[in-house]
CHARMM-style PDB file with segment names, atoms N, HN, CA, C and O in Angstrom:
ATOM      1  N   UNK     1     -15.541  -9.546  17.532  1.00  0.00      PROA
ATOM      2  CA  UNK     1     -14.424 -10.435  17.307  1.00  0.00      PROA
ATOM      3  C   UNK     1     -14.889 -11.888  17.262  1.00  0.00      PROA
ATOM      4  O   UNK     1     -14.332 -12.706  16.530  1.00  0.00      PROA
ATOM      5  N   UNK     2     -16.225 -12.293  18.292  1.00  0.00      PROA
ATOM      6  HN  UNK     2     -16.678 -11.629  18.887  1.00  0.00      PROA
ATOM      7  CA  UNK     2     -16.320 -13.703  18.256  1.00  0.00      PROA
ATOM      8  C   UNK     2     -16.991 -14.251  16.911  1.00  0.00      PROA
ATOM      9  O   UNK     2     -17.135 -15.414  16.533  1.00  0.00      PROA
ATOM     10  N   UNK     3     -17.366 -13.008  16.293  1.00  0.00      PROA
ATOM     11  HN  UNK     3     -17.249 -12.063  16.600  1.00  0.00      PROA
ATOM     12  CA  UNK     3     -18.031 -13.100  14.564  1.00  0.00      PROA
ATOM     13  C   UNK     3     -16.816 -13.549  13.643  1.00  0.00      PROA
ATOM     14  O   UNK     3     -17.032 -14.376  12.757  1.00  0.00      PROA
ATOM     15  N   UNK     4     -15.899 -13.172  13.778  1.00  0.00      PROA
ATOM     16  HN  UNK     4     -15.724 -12.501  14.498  1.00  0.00      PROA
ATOM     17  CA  UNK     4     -14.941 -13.268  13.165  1.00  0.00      PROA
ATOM     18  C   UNK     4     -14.134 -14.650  12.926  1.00  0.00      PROA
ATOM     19  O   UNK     4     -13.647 -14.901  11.824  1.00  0.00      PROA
ATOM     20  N   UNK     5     -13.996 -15.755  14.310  1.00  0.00      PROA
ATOM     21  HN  UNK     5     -14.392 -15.551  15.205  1.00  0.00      PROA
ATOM     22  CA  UNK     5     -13.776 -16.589  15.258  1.00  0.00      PROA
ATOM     23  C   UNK     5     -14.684 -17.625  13.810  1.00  0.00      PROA
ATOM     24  O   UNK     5     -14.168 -18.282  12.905  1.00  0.00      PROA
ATOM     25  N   UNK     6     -16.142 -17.386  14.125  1.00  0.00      PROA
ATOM     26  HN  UNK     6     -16.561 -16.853  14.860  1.00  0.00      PROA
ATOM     27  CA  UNK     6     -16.610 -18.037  13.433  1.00  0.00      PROA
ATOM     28  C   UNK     6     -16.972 -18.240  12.532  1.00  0.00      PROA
ATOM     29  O   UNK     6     -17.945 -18.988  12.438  1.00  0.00      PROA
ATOM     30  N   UNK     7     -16.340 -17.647  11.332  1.00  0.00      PROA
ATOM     31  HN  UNK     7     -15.549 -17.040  11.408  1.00  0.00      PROA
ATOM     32  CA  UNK     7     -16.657 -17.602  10.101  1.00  0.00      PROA
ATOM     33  C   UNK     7     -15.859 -18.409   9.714  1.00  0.00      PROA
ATOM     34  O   UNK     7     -15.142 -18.908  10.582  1.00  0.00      PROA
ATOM     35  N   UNK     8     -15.669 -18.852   8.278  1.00  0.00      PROA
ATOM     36  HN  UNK     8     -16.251 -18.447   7.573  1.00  0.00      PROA
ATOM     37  CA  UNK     8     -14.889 -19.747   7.849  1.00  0.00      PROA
ATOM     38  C   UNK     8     -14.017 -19.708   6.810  1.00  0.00      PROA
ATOM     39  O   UNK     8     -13.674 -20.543   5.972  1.00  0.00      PROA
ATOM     40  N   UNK     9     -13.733 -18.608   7.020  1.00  0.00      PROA
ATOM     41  HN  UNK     9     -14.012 -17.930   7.700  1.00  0.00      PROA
ATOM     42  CA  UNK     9     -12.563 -17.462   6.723  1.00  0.00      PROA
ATOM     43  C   UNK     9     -11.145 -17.737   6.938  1.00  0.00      PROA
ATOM     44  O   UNK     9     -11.317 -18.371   7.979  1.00  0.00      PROA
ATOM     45  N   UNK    10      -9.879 -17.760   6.775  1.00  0.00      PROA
ATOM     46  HN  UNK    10      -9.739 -17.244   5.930  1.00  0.00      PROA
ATOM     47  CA  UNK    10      -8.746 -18.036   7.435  1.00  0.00      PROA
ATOM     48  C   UNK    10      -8.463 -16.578   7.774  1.00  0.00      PROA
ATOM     49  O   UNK    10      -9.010 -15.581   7.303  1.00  0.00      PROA
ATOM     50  N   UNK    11      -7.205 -16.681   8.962  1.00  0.00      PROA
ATOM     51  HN  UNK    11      -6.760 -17.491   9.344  1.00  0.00      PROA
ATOM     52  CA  UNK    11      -6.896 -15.685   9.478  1.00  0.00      PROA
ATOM     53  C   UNK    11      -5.906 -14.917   8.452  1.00  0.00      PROA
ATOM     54  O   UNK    11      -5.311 -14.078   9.128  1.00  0.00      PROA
ATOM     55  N   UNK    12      -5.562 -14.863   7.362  1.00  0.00      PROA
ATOM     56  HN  UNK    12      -6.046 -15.545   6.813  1.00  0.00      PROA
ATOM     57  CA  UNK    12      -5.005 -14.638   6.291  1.00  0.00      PROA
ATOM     58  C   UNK    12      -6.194 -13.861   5.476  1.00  0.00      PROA
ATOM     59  O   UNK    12      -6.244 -12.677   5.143  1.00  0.00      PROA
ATOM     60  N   UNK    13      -6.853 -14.603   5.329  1.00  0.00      PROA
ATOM     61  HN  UNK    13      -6.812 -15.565   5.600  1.00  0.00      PROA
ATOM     62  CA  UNK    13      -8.241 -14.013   4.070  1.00  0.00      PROA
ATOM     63  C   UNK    13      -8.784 -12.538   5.016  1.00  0.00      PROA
ATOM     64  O   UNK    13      -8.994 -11.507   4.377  1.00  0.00      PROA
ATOM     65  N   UNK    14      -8.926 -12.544   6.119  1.00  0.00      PROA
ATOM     66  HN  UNK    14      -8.756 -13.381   6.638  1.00  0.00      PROA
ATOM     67  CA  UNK    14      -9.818 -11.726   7.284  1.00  0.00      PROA
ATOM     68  C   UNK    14      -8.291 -10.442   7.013  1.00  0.00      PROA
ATOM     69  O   UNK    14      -8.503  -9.433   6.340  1.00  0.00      PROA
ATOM     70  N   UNK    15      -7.590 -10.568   7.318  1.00  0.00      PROA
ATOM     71  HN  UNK    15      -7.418 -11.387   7.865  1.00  0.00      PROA
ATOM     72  CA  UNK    15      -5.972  -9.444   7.227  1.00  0.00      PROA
ATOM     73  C   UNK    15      -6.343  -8.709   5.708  1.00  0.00      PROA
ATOM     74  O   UNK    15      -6.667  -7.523   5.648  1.00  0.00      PROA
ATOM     75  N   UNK    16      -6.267  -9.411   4.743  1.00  0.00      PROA
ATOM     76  HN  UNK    16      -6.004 -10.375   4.791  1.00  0.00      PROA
ATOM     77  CA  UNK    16      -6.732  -9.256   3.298  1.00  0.00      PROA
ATOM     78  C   UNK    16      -7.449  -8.499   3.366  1.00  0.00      PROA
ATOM     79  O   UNK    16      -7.090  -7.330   3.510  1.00  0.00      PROA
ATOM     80  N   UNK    17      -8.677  -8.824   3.295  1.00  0.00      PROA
ATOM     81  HN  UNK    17      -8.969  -9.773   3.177  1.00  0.00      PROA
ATOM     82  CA  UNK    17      -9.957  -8.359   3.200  1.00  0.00      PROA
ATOM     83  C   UNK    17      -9.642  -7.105   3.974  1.00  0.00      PROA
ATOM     84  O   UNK    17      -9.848  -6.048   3.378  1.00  0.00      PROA
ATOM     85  N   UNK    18      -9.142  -7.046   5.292  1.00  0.00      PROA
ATOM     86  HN  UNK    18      -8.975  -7.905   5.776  1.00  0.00      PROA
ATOM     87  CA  UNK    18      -9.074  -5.477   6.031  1.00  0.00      PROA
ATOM     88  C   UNK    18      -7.867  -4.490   5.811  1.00  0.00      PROA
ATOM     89  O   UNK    18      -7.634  -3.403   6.340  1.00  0.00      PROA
ATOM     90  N   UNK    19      -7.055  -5.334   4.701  1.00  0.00      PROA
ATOM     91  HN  UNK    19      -7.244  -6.217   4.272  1.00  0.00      PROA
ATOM     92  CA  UNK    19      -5.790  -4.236   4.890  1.00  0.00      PROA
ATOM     93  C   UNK    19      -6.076  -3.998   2.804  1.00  0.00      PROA
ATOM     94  O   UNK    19      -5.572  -3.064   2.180  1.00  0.00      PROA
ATOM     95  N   UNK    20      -6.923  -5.042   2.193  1.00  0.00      PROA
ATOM     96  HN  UNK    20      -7.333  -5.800   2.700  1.00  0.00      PROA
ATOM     97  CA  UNK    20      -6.965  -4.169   1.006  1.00  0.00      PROA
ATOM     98  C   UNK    20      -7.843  -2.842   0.485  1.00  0.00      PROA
ATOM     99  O   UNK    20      -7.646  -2.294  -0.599  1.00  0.00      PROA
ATOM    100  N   UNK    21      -8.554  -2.552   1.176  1.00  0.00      PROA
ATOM    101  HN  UNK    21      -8.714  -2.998   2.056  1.00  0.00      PROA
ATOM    102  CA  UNK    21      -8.971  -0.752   0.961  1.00  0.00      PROA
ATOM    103  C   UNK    21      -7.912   0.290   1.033  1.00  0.00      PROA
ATOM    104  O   UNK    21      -7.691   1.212   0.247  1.00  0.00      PROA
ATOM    105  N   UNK    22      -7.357  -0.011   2.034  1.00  0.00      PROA
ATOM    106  HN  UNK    22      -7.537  -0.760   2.672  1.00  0.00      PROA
ATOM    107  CA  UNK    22      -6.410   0.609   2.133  1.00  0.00      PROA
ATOM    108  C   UNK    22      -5.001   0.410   1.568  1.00  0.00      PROA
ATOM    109  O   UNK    22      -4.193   1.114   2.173  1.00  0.00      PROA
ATOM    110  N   UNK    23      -4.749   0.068   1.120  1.00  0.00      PROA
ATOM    111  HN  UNK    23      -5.405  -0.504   0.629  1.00  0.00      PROA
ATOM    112  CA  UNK    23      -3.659  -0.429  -0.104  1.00  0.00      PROA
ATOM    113  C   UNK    23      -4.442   0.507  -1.475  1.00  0.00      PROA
ATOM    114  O   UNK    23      -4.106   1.613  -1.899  1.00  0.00      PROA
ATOM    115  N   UNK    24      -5.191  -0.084  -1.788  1.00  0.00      PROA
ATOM    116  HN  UNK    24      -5.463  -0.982  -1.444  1.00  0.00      PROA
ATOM    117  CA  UNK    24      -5.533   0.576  -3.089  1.00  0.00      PROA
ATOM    118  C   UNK    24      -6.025   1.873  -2.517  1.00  0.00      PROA
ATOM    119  O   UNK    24      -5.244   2.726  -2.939  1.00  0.00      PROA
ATOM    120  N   UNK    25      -6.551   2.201  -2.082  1.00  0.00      PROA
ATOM    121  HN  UNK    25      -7.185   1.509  -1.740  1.00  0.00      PROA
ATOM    122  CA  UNK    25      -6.470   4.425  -1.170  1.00  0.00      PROA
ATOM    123  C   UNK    25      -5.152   4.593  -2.248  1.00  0.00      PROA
ATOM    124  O   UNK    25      -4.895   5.014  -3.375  1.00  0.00      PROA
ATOM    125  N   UNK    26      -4.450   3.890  -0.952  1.00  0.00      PROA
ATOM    126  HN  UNK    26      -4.659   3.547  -0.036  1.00  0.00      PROA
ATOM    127  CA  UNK    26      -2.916   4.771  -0.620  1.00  0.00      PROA
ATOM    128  C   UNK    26      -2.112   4.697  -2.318  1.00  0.00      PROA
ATOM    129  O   UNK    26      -1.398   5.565  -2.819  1.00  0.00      PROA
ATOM    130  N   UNK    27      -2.539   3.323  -2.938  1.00  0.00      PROA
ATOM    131  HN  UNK    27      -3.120   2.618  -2.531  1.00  0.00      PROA
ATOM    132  CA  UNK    27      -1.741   3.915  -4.246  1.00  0.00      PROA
ATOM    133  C   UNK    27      -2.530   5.026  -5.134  1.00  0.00      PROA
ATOM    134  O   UNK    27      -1.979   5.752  -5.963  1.00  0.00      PROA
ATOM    135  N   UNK    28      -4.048   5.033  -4.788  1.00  0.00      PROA
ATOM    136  HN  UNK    28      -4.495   4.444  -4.116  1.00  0.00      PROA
ATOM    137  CA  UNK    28      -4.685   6.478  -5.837  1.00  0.00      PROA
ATOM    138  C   UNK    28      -3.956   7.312  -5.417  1.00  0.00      PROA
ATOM    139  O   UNK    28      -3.344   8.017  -6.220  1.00  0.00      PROA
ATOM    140  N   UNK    29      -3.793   7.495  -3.976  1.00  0.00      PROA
ATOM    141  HN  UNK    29      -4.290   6.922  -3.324  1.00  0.00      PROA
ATOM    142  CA  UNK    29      -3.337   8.645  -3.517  1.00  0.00      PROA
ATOM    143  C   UNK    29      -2.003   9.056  -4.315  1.00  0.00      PROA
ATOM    144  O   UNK    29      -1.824  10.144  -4.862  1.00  0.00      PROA
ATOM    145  N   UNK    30      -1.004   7.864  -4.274  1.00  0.00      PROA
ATOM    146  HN  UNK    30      -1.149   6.980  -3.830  1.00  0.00      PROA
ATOM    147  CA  UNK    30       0.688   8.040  -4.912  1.00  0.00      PROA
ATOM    148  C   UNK    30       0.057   8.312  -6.308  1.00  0.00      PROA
ATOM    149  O   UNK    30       0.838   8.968  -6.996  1.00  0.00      PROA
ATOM    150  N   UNK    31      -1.070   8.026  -6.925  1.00  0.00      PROA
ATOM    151  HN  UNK    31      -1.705   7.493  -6.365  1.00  0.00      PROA
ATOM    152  CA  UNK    31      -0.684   8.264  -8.281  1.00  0.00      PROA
ATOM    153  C   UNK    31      -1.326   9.466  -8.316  1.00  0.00      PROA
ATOM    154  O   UNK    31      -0.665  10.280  -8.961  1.00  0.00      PROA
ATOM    155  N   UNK    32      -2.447   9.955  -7.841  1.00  0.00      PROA
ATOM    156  HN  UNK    32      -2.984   9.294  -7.317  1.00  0.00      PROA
ATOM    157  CA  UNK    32      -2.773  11.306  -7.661  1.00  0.00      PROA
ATOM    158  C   UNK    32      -1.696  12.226  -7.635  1.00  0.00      PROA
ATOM    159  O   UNK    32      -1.473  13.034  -8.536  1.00  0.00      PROA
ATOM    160  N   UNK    33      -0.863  12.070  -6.341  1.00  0.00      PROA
ATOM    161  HN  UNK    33      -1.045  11.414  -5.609  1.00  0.00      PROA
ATOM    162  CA  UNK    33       0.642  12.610  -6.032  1.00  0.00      PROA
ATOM    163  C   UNK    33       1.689  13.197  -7.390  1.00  0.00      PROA
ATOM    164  O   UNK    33       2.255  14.216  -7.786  1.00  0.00      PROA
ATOM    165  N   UNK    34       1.446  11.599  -7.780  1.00  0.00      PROA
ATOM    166  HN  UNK    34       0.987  10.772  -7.458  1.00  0.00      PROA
ATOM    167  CA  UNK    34       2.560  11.904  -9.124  1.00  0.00      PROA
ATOM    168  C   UNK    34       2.220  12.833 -10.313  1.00  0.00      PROA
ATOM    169  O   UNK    34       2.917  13.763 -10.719  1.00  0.00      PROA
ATOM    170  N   UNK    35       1.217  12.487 -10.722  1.00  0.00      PROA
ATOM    171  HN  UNK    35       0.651  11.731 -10.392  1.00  0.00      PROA
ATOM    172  CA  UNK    35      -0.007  13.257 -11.592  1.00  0.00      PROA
ATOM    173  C   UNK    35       0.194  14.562 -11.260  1.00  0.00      PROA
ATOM    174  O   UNK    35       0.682  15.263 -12.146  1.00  0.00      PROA
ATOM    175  N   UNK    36      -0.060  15.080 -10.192  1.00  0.00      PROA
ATOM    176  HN  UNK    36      -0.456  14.511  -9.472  1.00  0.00      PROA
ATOM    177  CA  UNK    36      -0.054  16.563  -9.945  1.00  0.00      PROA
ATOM    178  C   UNK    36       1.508  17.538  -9.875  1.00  0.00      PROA
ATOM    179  O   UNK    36       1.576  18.756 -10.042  1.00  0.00      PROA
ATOM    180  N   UNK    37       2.811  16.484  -9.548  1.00  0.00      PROA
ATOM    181  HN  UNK    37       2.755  15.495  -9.413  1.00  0.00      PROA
ATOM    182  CA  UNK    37       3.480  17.036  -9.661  1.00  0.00      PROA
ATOM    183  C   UNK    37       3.999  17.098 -10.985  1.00  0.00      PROA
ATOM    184  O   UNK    37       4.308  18.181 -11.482  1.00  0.00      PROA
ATOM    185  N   UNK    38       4.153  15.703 -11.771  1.00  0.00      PROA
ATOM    186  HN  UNK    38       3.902  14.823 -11.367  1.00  0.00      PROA
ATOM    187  CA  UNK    38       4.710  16.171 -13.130  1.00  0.00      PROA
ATOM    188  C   UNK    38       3.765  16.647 -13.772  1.00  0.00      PROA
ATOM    189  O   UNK    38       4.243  16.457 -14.891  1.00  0.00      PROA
ATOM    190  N   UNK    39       2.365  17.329 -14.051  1.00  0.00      PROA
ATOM    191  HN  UNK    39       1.977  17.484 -13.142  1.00  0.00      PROA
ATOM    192  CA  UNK    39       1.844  18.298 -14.516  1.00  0.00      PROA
ATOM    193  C   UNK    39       1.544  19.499 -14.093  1.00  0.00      PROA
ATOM    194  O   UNK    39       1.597  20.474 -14.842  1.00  0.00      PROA
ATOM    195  N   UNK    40       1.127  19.582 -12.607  1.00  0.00      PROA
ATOM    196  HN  UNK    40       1.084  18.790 -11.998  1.00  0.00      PROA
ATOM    197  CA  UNK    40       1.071  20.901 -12.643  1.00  0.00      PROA
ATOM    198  C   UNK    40       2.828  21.668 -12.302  1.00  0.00      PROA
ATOM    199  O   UNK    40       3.260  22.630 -12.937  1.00  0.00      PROA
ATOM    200  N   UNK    41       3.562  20.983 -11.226  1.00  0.00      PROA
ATOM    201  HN  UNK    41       3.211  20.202 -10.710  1.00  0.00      PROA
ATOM    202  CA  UNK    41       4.347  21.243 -10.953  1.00  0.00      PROA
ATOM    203  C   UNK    41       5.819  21.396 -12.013  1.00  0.00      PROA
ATOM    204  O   UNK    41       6.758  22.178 -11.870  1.00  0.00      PROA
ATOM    205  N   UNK    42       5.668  20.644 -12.784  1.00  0.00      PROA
ATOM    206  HN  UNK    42       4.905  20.009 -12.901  1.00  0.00      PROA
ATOM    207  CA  UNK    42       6.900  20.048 -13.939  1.00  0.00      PROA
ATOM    208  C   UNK    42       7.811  19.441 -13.820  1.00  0.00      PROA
ATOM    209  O   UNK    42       8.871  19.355 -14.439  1.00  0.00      PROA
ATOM    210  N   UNK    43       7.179  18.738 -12.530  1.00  0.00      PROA
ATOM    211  HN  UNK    43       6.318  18.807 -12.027  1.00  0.00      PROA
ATOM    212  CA  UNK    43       8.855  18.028 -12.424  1.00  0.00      PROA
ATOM    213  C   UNK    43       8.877  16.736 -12.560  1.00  0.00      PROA
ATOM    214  O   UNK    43       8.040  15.863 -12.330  1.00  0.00      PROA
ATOM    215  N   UNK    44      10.424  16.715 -13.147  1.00  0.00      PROA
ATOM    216  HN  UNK    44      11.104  17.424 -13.334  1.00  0.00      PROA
ATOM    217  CA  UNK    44      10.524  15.866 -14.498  1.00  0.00      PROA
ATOM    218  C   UNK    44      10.470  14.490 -13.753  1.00  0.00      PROA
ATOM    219  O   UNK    44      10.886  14.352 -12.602  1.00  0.00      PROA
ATOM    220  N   UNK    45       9.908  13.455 -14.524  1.00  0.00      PROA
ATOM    221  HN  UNK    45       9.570  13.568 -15.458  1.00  0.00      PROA
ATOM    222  CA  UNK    45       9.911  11.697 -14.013  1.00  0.00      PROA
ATOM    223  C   UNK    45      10.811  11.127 -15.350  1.00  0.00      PROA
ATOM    224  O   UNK    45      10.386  11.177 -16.504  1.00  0.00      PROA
ATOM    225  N   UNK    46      11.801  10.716 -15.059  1.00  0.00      PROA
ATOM    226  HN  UNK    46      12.147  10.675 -14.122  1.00  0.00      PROA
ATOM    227  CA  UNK    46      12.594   9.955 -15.293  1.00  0.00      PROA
ATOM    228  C   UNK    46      12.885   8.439 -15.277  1.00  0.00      PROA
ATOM    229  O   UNK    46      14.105   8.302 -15.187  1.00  0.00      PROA
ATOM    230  N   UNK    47      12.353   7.427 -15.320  1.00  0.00      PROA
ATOM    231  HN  UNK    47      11.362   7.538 -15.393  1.00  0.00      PROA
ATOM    232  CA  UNK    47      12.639   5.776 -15.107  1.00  0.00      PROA
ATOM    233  C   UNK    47      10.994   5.127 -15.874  1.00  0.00      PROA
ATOM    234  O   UNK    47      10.295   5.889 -16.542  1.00  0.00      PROA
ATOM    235  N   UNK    48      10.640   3.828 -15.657  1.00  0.00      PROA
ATOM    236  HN  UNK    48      11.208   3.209 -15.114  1.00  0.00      PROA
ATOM    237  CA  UNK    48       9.972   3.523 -15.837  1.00  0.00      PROA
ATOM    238  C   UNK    48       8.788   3.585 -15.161  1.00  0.00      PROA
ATOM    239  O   UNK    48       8.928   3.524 -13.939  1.00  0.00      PROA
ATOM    240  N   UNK    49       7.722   3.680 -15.537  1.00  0.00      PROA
ATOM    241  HN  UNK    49       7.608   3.729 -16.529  1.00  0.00      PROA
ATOM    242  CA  UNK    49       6.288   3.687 -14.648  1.00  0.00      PROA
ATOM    243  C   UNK    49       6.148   2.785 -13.904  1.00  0.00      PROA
ATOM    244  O   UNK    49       5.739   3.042 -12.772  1.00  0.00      PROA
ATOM    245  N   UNK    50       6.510   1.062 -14.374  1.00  0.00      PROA
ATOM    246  HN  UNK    50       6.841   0.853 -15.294  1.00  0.00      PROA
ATOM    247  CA  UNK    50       5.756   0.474 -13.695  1.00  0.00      PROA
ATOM    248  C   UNK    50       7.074  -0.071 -12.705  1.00  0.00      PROA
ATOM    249  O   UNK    50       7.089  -1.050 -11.960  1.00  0.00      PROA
ATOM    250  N   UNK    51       8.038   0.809 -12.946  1.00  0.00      PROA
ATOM    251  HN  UNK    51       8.027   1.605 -13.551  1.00  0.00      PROA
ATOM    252  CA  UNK    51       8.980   0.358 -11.447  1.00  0.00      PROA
ATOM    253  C   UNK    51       8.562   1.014 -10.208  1.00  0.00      PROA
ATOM    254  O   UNK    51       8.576   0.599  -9.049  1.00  0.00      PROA
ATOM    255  N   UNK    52       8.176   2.167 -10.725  1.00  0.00      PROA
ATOM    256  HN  UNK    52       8.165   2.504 -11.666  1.00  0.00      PROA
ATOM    257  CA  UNK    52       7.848   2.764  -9.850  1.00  0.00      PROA
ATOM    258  C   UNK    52       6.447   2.650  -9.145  1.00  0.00      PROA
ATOM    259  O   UNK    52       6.361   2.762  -7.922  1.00  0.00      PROA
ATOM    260  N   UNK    53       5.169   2.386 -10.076  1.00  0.00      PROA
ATOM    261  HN  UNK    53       5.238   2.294 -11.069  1.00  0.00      PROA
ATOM    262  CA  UNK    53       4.233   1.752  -9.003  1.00  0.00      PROA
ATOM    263  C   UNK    53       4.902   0.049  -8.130  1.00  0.00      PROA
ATOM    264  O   UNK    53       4.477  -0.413  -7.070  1.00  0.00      PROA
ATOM    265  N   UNK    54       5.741  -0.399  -8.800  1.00  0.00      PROA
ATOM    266  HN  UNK    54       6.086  -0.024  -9.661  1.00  0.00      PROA
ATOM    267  CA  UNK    54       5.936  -1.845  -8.001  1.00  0.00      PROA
ATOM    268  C   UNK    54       7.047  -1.530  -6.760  1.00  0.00      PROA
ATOM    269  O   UNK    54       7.074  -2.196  -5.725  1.00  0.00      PROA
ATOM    270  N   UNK    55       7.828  -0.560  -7.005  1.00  0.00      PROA
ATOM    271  HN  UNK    55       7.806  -0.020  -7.846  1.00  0.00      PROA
ATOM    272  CA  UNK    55       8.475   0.237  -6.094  1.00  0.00      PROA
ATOM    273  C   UNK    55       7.833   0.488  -4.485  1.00  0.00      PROA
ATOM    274  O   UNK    55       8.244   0.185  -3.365  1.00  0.00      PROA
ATOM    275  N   UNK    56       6.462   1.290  -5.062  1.00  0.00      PROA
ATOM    276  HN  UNK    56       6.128   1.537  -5.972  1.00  0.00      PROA
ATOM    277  CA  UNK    56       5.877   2.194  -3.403  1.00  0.00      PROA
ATOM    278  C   UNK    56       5.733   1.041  -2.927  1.00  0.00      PROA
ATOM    279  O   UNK    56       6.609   0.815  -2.092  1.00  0.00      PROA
ATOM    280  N   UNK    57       4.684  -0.211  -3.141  1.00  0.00      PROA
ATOM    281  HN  UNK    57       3.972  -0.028  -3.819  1.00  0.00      PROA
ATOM    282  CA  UNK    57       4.012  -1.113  -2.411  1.00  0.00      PROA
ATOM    283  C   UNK    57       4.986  -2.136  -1.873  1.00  0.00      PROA
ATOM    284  O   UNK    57       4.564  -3.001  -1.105  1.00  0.00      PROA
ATOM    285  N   UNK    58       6.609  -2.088  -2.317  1.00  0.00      PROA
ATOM    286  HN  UNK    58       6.952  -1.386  -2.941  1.00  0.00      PROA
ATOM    287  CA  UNK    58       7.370  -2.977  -2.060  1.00  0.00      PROA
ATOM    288  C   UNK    58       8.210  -2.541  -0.588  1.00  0.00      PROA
ATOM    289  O   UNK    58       8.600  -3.236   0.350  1.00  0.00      PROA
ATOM    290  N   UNK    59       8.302  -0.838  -0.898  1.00  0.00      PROA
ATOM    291  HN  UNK    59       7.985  -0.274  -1.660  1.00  0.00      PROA
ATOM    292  CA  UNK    59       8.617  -0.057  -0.273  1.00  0.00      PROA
ATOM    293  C   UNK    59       7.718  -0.016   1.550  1.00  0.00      PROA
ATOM    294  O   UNK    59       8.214   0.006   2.676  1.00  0.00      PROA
ATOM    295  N   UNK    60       5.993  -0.022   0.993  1.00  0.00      PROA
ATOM    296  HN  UNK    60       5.590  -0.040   0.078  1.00  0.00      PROA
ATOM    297  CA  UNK    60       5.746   0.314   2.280  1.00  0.00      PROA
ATOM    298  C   UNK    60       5.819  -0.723   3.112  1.00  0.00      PROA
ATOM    299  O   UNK    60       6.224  -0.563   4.263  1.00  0.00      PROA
ATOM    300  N   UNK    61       5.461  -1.852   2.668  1.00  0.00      PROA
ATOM    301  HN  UNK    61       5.133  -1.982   1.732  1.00  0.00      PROA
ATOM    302  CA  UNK    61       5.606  -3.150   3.117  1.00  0.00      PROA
ATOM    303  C   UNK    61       6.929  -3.710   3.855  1.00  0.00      PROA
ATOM    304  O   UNK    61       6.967  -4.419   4.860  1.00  0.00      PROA
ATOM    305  N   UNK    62       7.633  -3.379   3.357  1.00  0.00      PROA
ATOM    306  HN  UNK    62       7.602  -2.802   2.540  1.00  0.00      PROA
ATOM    307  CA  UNK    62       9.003  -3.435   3.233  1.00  0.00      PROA
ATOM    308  C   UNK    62       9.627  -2.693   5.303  1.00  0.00      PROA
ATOM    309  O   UNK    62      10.349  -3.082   6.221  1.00  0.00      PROA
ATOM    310  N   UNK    63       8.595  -1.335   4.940  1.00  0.00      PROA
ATOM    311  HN  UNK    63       8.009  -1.019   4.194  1.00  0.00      PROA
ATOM    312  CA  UNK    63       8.255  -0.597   6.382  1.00  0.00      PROA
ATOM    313  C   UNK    63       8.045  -0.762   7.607  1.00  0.00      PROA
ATOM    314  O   UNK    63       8.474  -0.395   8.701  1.00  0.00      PROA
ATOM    315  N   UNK    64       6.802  -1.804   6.877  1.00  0.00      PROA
ATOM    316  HN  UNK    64       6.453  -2.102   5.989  1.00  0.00      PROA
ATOM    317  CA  UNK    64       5.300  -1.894   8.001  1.00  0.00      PROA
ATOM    318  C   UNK    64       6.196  -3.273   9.139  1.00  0.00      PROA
ATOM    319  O   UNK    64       6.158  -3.415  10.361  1.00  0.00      PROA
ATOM    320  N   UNK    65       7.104  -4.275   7.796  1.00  0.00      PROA
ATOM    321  HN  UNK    65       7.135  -4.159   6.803  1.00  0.00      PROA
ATOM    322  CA  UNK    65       7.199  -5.364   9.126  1.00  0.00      PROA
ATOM    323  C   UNK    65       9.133  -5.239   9.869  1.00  0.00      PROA
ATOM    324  O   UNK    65       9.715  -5.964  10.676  1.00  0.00      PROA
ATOM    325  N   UNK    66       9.760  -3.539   8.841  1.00  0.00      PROA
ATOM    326  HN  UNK    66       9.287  -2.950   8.186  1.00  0.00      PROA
ATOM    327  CA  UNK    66      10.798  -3.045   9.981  1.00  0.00      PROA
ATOM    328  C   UNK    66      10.075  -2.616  11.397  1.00  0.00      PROA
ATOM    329  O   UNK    66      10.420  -3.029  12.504  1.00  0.00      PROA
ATOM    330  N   UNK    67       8.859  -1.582  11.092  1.00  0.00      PROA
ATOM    331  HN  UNK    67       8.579  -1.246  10.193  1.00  0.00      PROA
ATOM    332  CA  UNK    67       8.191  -1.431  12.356  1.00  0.00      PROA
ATOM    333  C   UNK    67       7.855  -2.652  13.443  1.00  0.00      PROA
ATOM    334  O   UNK    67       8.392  -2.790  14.541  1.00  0.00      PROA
ATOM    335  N   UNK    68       7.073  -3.298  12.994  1.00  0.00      PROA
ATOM    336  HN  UNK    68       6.637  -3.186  12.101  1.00  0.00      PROA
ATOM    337  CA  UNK    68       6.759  -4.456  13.516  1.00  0.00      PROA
ATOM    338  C   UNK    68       7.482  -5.423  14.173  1.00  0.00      PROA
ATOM    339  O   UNK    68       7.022  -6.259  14.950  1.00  0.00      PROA
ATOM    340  N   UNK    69       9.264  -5.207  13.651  1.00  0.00      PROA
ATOM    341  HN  UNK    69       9.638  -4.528  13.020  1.00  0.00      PROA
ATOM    342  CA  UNK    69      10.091  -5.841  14.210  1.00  0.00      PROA
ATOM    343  C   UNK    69      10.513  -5.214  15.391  1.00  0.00      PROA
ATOM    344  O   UNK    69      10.666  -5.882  16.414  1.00  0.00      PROA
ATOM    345  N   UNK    70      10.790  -3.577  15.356  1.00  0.00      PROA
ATOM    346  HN  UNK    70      10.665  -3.035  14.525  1.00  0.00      PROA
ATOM    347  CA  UNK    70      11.306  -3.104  16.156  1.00  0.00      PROA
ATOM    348  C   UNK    70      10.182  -2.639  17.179  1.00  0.00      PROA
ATOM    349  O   UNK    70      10.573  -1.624  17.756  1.00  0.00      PROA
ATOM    350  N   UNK    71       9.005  -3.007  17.571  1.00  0.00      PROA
ATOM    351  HN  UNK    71       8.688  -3.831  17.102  1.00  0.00      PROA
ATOM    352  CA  UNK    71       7.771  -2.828  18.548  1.00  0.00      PROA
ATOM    353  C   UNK    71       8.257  -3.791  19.525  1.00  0.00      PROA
ATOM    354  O   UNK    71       8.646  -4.841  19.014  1.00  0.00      PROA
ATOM    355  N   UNK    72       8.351  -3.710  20.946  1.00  0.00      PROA
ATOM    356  HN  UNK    72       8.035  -2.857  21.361  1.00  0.00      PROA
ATOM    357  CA  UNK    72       8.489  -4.385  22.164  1.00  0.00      PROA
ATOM    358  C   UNK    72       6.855  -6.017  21.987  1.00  0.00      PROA
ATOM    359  OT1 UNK    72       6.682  -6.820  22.904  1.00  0.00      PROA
TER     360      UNK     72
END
């Protein structure tokens, strides 16, 4: 942590840097998801594509700081 302290980094850029791997995972994963159900599965997608990728990430986010609110 005291590595961290001293870099010259903001505490913004350091959050970034550790929460974007995981952001981009989790959307291969949703599009993996989607992929497999409307082809192998058939079920039907209906709306636009890119509402729906701007959708999940608005969505989890949207999550992460209800959680965050409701933590003691």
């Amino acid at each position: 942590m005291e590595q961290l302290i001293s870099t010259p980094v903001s505490a913004m850029e350091i959050m970034l840097g550790k929460l974007a791997p995981y952001f981009v995972l989790g959307m291969f994963d949703v599009i993996v998801c989607a992929a497999i159900a409307i082809y192998w599965f058939h079920v039907p997608f209906r709306g636009l594509v890119c509402h729906a990728c701007l959708s999940v990430p608005r969505c989890s986010l949207w999550l992460c700081f209800r959680w965050d609110s409701l933590s003691p």
